[in-house]
LUMTI-714513 format. One record per residue (C-alpha): residue number from 1; residue in one letter; x, y, z. Coordinates in nm, 4 decimals. Each point is the difference from the previous one (the first is absolute). Example, Ala and Ser with C-alpha at 12.3 -4.5 7.8 and 13.67 -1.06 7.14 Angstrom:
@n=1	res=A	u=1.2300	v=-0.4500	w=0.7800
@n=2	res=S	u=0.1370	v=0.3440	w=-0.0660
This chain:
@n=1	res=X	u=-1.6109	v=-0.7319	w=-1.7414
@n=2	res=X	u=0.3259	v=0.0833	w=0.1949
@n=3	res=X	u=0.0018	v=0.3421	w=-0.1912
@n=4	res=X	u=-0.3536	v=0.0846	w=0.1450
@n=5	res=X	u=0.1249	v=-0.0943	w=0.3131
@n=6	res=X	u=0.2623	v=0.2211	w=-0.0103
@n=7	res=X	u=-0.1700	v=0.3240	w=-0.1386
@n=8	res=X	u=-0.2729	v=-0.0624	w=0.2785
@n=9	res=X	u=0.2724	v=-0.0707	w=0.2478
@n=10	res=X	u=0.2060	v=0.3238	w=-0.1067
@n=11	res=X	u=-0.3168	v=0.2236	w=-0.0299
@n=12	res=X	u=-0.0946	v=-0.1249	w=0.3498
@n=13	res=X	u=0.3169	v=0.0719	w=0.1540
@n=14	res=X	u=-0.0217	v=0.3722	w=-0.1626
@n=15	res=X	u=-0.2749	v=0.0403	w=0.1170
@n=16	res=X	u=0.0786	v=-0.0684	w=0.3641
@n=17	res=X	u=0.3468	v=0.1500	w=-0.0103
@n=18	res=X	u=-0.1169	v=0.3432	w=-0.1139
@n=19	res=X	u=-0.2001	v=0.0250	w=0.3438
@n=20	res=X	u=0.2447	v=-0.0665	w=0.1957
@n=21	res=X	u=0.3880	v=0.0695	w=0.0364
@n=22	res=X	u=0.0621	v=-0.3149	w=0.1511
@n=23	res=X	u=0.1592	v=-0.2547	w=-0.2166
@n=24	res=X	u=-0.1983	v=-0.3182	w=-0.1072
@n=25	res=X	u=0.1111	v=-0.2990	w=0.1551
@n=26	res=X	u=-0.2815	v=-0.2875	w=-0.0047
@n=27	res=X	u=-0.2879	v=0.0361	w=-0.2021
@n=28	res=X	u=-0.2471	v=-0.3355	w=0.1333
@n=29	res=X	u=-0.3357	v=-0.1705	w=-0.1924
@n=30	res=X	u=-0.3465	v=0.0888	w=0.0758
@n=31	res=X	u=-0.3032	v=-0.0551	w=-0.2279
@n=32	res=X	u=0.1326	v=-0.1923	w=-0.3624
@n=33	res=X	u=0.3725	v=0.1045	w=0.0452
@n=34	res=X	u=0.2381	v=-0.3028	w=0.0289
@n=35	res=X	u=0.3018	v=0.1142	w=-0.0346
@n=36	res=X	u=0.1657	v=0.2163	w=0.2597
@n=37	res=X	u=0.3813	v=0.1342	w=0.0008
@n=38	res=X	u=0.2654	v=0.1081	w=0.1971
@n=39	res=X	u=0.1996	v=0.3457	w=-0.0940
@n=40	res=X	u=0.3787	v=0.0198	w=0.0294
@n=41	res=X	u=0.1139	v=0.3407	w=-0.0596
@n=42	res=X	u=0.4057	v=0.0408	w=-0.0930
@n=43	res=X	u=0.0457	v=0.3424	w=0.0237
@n=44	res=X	u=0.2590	v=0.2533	w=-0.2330
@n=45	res=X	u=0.2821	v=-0.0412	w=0.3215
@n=46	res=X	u=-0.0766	v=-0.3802	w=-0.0369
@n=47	res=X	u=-0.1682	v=-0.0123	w=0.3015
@n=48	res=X	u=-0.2370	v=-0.3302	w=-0.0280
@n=49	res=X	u=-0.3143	v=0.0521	w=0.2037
@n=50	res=X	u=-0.3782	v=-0.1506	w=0.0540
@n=51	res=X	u=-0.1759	v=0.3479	w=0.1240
@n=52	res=X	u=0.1676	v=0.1699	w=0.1765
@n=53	res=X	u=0.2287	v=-0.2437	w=0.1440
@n=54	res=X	u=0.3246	v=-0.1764	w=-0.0714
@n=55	res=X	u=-0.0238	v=-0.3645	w=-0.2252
@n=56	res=X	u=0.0405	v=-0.2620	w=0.2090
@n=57	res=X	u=-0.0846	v=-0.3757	w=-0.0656
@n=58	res=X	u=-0.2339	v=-0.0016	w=0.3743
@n=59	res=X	u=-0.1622	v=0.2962	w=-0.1376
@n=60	res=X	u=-0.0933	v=-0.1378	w=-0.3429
@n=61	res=X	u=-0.1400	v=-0.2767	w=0.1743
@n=62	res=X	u=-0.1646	v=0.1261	w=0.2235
@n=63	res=X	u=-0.2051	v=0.2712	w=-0.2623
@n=64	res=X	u=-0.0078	v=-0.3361	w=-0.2780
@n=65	res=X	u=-0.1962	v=-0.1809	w=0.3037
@n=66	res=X	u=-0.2462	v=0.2866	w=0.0690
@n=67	res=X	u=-0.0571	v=0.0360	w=-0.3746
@n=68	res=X	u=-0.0422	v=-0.4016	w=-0.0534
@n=69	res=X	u=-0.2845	v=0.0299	w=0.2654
@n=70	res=X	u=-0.2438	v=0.1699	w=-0.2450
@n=71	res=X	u=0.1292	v=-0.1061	w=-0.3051
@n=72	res=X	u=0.0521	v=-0.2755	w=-0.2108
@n=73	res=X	u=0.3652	v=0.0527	w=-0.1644
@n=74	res=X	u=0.1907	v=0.2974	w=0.0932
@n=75	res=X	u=0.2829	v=0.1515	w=-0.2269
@n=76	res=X	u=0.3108	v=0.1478	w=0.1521
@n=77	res=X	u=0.0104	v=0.3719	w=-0.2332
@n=78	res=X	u=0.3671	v=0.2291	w=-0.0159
@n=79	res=X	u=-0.0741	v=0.3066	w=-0.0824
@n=80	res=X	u=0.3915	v=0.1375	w=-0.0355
@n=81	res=X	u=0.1069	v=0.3603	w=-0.0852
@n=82	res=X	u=0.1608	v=0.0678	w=-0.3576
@n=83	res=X	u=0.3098	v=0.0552	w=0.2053
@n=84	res=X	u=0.0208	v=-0.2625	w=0.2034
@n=85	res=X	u=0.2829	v=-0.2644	w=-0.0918
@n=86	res=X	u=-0.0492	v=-0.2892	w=-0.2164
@n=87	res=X	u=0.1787	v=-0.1689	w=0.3021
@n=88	res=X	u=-0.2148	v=0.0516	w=0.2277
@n=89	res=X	u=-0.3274	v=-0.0684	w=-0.1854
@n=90	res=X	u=0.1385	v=-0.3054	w=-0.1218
@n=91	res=X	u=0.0715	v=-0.1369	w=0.3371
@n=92	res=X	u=-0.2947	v=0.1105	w=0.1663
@n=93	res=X	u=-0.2080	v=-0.2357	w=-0.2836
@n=94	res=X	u=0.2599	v=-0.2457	w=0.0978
@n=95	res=X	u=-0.0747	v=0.0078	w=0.3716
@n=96	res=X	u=-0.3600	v=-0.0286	w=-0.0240
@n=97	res=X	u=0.0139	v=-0.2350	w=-0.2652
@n=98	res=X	u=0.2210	v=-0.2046	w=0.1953
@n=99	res=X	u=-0.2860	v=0.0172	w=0.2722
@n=100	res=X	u=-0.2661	v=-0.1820	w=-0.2485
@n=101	res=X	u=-0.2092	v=0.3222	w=-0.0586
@n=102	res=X	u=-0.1398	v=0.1049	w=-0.3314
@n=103	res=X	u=0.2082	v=0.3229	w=-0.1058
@n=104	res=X	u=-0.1388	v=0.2582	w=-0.2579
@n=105	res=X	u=0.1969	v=0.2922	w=-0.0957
């Protein structure tokens, strides 16, 4: 079940990023979906973003909150460059785990 969730999730996503140059940051529930996420980007300069803005706890919050409205779990995503350093990744995971959110990588 979680890898149908995940091929509908990614094939979703595709389909919304490739109309628009905006990086994915939220994607909330409507109709049968349950499940909505929250996209950290970590970028090949290790820059660690949600959108187009810096990582920040507040922020994460804040854009977990909005998603929890419509949805009944919500799953923090990294999506992190090949380039990017193990460092990094590793302690952005750590950060939000640390928060209590659900991480996927």
């Amino acid at each position: 079940m979680q890898i149908i969730r995940f091929i509908v999730l990614t094939m979703f996503v595709s389909f919304f990023s490739g109309c628009d140059n905006q990086p994915l940051d939220i994607v909330t529930c409507s109709g049968s979906i349950k499940e909505g996420s929250v996209w950290v980007s970590i970028t090949n300069d290790n820059e660690v973003k949600i959108g187009n803005t810096q990582f920040s706890e507040s922020l994460l919050r804040k854009k977990h909150q909005i998603v929890k409205q419509s949805c009944e779990s919500v799953t923090v995503i990294i999506e992190a460059d090949t380039s990017a350093e193990n460092k990094v990744i590793f302690d952005t995971i750590q950060t939000i785990k640390s928060m209590g959110y659900q991480v996927s990588k």
